[in-house]
C-alpha positions as CSV (number, residue, x, y, z in Angstrom):
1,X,0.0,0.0,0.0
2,X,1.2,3.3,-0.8
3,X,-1.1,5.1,0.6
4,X,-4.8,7.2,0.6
5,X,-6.5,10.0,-1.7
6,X,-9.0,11.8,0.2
7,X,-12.3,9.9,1.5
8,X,-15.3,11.6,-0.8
9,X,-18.5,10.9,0.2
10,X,-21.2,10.3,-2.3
11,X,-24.7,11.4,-3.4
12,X,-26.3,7.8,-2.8
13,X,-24.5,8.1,0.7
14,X,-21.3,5.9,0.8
15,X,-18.0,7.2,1.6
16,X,-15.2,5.9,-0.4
17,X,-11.8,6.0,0.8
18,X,-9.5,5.0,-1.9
19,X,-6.3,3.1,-1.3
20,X,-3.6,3.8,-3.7
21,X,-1.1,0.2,-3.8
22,X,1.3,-0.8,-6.3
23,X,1.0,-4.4,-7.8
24,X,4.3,-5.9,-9.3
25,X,2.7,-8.4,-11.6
26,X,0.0,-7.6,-14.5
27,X,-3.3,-8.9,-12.5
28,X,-6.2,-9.7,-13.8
29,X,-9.1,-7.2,-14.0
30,X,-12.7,-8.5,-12.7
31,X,-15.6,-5.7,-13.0
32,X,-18.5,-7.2,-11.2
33,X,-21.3,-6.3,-14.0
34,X,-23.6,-5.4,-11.6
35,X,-21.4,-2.2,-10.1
36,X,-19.0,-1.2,-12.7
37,X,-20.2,-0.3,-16.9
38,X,-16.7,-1.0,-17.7
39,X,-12.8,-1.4,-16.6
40,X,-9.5,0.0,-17.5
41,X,-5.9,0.1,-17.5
42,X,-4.7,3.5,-18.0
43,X,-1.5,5.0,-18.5
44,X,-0.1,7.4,-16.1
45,X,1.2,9.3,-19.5
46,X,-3.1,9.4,-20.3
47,X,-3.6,11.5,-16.4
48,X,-0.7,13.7,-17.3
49,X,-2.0,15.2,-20.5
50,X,-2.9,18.5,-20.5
51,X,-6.5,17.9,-21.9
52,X,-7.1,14.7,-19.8
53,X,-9.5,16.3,-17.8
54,X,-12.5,19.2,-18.5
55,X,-15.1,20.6,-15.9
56,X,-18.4,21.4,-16.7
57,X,-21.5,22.8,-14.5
58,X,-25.0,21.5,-13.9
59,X,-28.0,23.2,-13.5
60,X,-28.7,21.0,-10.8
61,X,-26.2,21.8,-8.4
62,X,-23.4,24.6,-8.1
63,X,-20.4,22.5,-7.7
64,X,-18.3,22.2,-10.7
65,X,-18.7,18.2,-12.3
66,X,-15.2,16.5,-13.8
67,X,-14.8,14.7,-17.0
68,X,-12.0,12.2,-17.6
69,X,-11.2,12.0,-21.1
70,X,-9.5,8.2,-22.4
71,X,-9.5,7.2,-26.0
72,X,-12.4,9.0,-27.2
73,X,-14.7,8.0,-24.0
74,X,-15.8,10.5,-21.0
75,X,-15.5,8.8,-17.7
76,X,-17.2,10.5,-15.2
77,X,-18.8,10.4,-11.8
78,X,-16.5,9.6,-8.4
79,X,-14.0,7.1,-10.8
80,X,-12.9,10.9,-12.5
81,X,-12.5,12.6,-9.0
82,X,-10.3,9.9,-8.2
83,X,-7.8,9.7,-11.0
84,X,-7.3,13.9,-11.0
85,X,-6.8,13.4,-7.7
86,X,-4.3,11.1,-8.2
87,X,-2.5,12.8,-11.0
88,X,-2.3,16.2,-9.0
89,X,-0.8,13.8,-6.0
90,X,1.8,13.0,-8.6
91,X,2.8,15.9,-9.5
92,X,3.3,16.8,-5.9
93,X,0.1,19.1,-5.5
94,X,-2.3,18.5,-2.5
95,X,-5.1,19.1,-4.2
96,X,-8.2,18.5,-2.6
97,X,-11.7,16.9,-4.4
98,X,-14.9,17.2,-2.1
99,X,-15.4,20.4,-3.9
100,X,-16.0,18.7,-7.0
101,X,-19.3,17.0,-8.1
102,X,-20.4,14.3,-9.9
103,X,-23.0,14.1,-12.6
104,X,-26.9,13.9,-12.3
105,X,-27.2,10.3,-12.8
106,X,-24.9,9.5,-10.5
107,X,-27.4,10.8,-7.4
108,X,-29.7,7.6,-6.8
């Protein structure tokens, strides 16, 4: 384990507190289908582009939503807070996330 991003509590109520650890053999990836659309491995040169990431706003709420841009796809929701976070952690900023929100259909 290397260590933690910051816990970020969600609209449907949980509070994720993700654990950052570094695996020295290519595992296999296993989405369970009923939790997770799809799965990824991403590059750390694909977090460190300049475009990689885009906020937009919602009329919904006043807190600015994050977009993750990968090959063409938008990943949104807490799995975007999570990987800026991580980037800016790399590059030695302490950014913090809870200001950030995530999209309408992520609120059930």
């Amino acid at each position: 384990m290397l260590g933690l991003l910051d816990d970020y509590p969600t609209r449907s109520g949980y509070l994720i507190t993700p654990v950052v650890v570094w695996v020295s053999m290519r595992a296999a990836i296993v989405p369970n289908s009923a939790e997770v659309a799809s799965a990824h491995r991403i590059a750390l040169e694909a977090i460190e582009a300049e475009d990689a990431f885009s906020f937009t706003n919602t009329p919904e709420c006043t807190r600015r939503v994050i977009r993750f841009r990968l090959t063409g796809q938008l990943i949104d929701a807490l799995t975007a807070v999570l990987i800026y976070q991580f980037r800016e952690v790399l590059a030695g900023r302490a950014t913090r996330v809870a200001d950030l929100e995530q999209p309408v259909f992520a609120w059930k």
